[in-house]
C-alpha positions in Angstrom: -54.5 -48.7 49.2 -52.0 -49.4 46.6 -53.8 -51.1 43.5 -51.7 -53.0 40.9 -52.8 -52.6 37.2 -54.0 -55.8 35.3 -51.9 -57.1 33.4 -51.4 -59.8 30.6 -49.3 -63.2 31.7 -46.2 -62.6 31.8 -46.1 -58.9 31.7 -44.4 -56.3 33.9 -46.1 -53.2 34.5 -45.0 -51.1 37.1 -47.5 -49.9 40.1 -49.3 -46.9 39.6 -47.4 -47.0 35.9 -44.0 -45.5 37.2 -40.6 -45.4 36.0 -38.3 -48.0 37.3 -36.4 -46.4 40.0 -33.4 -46.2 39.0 -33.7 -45.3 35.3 -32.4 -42.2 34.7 -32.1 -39.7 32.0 -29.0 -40.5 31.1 -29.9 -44.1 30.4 -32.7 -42.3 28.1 -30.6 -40.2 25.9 -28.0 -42.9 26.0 -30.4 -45.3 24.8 -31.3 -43.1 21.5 -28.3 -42.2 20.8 -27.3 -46.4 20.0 -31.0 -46.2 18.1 -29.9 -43.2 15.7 -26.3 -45.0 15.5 -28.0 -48.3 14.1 -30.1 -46.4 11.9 -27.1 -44.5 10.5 -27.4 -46.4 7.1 -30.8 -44.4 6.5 -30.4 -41.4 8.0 -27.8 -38.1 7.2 -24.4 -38.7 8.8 -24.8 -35.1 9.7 -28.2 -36.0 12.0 -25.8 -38.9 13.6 -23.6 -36.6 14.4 -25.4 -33.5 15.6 -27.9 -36.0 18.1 -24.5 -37.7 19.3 -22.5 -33.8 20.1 -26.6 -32.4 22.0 -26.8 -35.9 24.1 -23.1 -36.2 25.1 -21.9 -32.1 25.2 -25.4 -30.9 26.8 -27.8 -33.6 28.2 -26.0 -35.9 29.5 -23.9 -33.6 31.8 -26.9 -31.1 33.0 -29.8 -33.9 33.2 -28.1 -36.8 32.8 -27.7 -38.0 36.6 -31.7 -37.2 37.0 -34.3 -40.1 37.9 -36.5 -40.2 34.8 -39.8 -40.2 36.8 -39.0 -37.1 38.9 -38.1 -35.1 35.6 -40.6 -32.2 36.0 -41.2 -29.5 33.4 -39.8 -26.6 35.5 -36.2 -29.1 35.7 -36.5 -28.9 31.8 -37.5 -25.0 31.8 -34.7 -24.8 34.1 -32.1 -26.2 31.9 -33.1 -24.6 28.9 -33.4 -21.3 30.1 -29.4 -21.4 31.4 -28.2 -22.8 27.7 -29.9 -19.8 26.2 -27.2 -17.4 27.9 -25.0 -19.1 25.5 -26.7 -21.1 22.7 -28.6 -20.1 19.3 -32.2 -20.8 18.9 -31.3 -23.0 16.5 -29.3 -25.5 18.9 -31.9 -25.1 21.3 -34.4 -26.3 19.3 -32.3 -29.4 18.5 -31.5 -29.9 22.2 -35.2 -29.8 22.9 -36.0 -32.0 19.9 -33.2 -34.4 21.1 -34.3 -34.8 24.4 -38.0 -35.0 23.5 -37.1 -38.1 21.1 -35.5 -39.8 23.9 -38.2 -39.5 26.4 -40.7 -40.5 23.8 -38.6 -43.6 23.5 -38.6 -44.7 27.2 -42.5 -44.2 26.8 -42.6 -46.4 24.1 -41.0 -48.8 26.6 -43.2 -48.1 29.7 -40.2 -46.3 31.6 -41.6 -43.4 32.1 -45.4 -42.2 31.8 -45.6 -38.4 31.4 -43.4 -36.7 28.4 -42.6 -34.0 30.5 -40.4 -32.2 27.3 -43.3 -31.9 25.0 -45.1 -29.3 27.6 -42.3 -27.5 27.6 -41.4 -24.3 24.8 -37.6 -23.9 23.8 -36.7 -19.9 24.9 -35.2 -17.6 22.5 -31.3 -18.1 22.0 -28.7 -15.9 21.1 -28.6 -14.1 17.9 -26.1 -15.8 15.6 -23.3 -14.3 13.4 -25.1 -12.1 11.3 -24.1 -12.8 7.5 -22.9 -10.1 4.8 -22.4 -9.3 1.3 -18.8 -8.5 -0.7 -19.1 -5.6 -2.1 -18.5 -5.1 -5.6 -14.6 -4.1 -5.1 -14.1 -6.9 -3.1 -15.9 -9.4 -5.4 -13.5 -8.4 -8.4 -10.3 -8.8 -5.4 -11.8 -12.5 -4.6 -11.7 -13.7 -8.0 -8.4 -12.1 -8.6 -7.3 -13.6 -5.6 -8.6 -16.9 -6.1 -7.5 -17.6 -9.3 -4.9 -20.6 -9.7 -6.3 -22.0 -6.3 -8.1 -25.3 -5.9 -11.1 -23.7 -5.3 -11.2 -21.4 -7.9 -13.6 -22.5 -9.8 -16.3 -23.1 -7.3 -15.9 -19.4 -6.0 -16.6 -18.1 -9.5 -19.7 -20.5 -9.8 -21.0 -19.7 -6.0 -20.7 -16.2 -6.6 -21.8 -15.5 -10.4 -24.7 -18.0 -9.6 -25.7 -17.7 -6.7 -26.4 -21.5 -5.9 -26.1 -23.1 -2.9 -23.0 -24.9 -1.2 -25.1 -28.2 -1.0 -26.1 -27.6 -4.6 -22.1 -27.1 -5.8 -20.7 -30.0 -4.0 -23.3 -32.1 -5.6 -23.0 -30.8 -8.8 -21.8 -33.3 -11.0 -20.2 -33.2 -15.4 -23.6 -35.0 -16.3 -25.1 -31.5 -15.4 -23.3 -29.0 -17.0 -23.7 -27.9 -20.5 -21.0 -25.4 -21.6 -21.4 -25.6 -24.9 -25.2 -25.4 -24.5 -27.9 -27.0 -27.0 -27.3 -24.6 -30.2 -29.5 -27.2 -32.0 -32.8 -26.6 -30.2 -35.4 -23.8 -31.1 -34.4 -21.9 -29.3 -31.5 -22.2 -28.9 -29.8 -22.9 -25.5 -26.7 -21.2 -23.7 -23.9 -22.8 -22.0 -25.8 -23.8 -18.4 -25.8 -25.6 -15.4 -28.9 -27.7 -14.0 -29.1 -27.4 -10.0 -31.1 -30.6 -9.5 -29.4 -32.0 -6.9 -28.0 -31.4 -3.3 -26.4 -33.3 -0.7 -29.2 -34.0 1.0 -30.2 -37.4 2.5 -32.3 -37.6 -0.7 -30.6 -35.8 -3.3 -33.0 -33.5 -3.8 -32.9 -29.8 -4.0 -33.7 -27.7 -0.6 -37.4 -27.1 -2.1 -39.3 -28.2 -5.6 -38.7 -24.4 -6.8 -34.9 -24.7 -5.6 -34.7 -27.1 -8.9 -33.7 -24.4 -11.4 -31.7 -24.3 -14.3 -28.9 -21.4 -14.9 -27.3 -20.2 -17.9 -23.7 -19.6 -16.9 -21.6 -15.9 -16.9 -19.0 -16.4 -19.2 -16.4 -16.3 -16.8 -18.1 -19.3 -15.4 -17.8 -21.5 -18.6 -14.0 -20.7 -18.4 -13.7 -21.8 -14.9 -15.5 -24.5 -15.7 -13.6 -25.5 -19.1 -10.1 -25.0 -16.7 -12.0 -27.5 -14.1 -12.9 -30.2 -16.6 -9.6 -30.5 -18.1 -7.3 -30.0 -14.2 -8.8 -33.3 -12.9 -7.1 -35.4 -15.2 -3.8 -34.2 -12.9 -5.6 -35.1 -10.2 -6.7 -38.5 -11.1 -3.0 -39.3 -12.4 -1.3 -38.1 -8.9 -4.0 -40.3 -6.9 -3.5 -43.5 -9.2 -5.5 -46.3 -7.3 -6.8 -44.1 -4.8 -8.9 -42.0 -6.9 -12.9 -42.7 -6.5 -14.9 -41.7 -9.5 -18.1 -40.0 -9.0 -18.3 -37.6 -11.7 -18.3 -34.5 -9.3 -17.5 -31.3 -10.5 -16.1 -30.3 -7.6 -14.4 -32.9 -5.6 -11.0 -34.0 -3.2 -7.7 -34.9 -4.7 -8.9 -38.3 -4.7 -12.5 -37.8 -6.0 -14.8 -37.8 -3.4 -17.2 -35.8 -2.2 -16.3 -32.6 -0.4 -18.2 -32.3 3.4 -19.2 -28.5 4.4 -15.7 -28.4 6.6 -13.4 -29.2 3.4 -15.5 -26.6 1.3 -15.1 -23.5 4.5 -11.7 -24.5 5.0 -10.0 -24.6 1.3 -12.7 -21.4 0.9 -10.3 -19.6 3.6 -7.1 -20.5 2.4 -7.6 -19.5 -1.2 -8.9 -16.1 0.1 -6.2 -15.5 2.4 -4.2 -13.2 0.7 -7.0 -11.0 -1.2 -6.6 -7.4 0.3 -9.5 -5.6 1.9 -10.8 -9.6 3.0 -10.4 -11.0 5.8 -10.7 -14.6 5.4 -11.2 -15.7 8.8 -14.6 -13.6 8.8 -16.1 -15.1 5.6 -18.1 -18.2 4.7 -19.1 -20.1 1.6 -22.3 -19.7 1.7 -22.0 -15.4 1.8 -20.9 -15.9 -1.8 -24.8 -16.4 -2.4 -25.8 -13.7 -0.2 -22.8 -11.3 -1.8 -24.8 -12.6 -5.6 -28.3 -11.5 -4.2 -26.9 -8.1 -3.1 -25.1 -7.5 -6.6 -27.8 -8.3 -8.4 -30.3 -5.8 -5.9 -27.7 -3.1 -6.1 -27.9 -3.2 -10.5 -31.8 -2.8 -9.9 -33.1 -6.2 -10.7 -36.5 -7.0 -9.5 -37.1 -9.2 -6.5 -39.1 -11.8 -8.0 -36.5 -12.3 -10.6 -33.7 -12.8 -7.5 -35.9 -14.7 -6.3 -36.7 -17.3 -9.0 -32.6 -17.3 -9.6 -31.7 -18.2 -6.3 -34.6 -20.4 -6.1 -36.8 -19.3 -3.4 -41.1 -20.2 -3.9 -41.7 -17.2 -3.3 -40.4 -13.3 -2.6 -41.5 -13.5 0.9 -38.8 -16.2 1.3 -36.2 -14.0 -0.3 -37.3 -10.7 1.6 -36.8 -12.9 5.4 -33.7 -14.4 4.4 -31.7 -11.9 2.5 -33.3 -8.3 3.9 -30.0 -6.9 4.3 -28.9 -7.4 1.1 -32.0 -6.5 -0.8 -32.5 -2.6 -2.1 -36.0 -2.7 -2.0 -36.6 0.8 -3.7 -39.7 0.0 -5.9 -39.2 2.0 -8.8 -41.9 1.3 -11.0 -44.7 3.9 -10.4 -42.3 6.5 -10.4 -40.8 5.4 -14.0 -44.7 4.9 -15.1 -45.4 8.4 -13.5 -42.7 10.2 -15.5 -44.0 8.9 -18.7 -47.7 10.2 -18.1 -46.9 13.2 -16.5 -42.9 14.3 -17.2 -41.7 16.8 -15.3 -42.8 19.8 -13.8 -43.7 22.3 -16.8 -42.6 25.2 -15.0 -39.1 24.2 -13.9 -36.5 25.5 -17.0 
């Protein structure tokens, strides 16, 4: 016999806990995607975005029609496994997260019973673009290139550096020193602080990532050039401009978005010979630092601590095929207790 559950006055429970009939998957996703909407004020417009594009561009159009309480694990499974042939692990793992949420959500609601998503495992994607270095020739050729472009100074700074895009674009005057603090004991060098990012919450990717660096010198030009070409800027934008004391920042002030950086990154390298534009990003600037730096013999940990990893581990994972990693330093030690053989002339 069917047995209806107890229930408080006025409360709806459905028999044996089931999903109302016609709720479907669809109504799920939909559901969580007006919840992350209304919570855009707190949360990254980025996250807003991404869980709007996984609901609408994947979902919805592969689960979306299913009944909520005959979602099984293998239909999951199922659905995962075909978006591997053509998806990163990365976007799978946001797929699965953004599904998951949206299940937990109709739980939270007594929809559904069973969270069928969290028993299921995301499969292993396709590998992404792999990233690469400039080499030396072509470092000199970008800055050459670059030079009088909008987007100058930030390629000089990425790549002498080594920071990180989010660290640049939040980078702001209040945190650049380029005459640096000749007063103090001892004394300081023209530098930049990297304490902040465009994070949700300002902060830097990781407590080690907040690092300050003394600046190349043909940094502090670039930088000297950048402080005084703004003025321009401001005057050409007249009411429109929006002061936020960024260093690097739109023709009207504001902040620049990871799109505006890749794009005005392309066009300023777009006629540097022995570069093709089209097949570099921003952020290879910081792996094309790391491999410099590797290829002139400086020790991991000191890569490391500049491009501010916690640990070498980090650096070893993230940048192994820029990193030399010829240890020298029992051979050099060797050589001075031992020199060479005695018997070769």
């Amino acid at each position: 016999m069917r047995r209806r559950c107890s229930r408080l006055p006025g409360e709806r429970v459905g028999v044996w806990g089931r999903a109302p009939r016609k709720y479907r998957t669809q109504d799920s996703q939909l559901r969580c995607i007006r919840r992350t909407t209304s919570e855009a004020r707190r949360l990254d417009p980025s996250t807003v975005a991404t869980t709007t594009l996984l609901s609408e561009k994947h979902v919805i159009p592969s689960l979306g029609a299913r009944k909520l309480r005959d979602l099984s694990a293998e239909d999951v499974d199922r659905r995962l496994a075909t978006k591997s042939r053509t998806l990163s692990t990365r976007t799978l793992q946001g797929l699965h997260s953004c599904l998951n949420r949206a299940v937990k959500r109709a739980m939270a609601r007594d929809k559904v019973k069973r969270n069928v998503v969290e028993l299921c495992s995301v499969p292993q994607g396709q590998s992404g673009r792999p990233s690469k270095a400039l080499t030396f020739a072509q470092a000199e050729a970008v800055l050459r290139g670059a030079e009088g472009t909008s987007m100058y100074a930030y390629i000089v700074v990425a790549l002498l550096t080594g920071a990180r895009t989010e660290e640049l674009r939040a980078l702001t005057w209040d945190h650049v020193f380029l005459k640096g603090r000749p007063d103090l004991v001892p004394p300081q060098p023209p530098h930049i602080a990297v304490w902040r990012s465009v994070r949700r919450s300002g902060d830097t990717k990781t407590r080690k990532s907040r690092r300050t660096l003394a600046l190349p010198s043909r940094c502090i030009d670039a930088l000297w050039r950048q402080y005084e070409d703004p003025g321009w800027d401001r005057l050409a934008a007249g009411d429109e401009w929006e002061e936020h004391g960024l260093v690097f920042s739109s023709a009207i002030g504001k902040p620049l978005d990871a799109a505006n950086v890749r794009r005005a990154f392309r066009q300023a390298l777009k006629d540097v010979e022995g570069v093709d534009a089209a097949e570099w990003t921003p952020r290879e600037l910081r792996h094309s630092f790391v491999s410099l730096l590797s290829d002139r013999g400086v020790p991991l940990e000191e890569i490391s601590r500049l491009v501010g990893h916690s640990g070498t581990a980090v650096t070893e994972e993230v940048y192994r095929k820029q990193i030399r990693p010829v240890i020298q330093t029992g051979a050099v030690v060797m050589d001075g207790i031992f020199g060479a053989d005695p018997r070769k002339p």
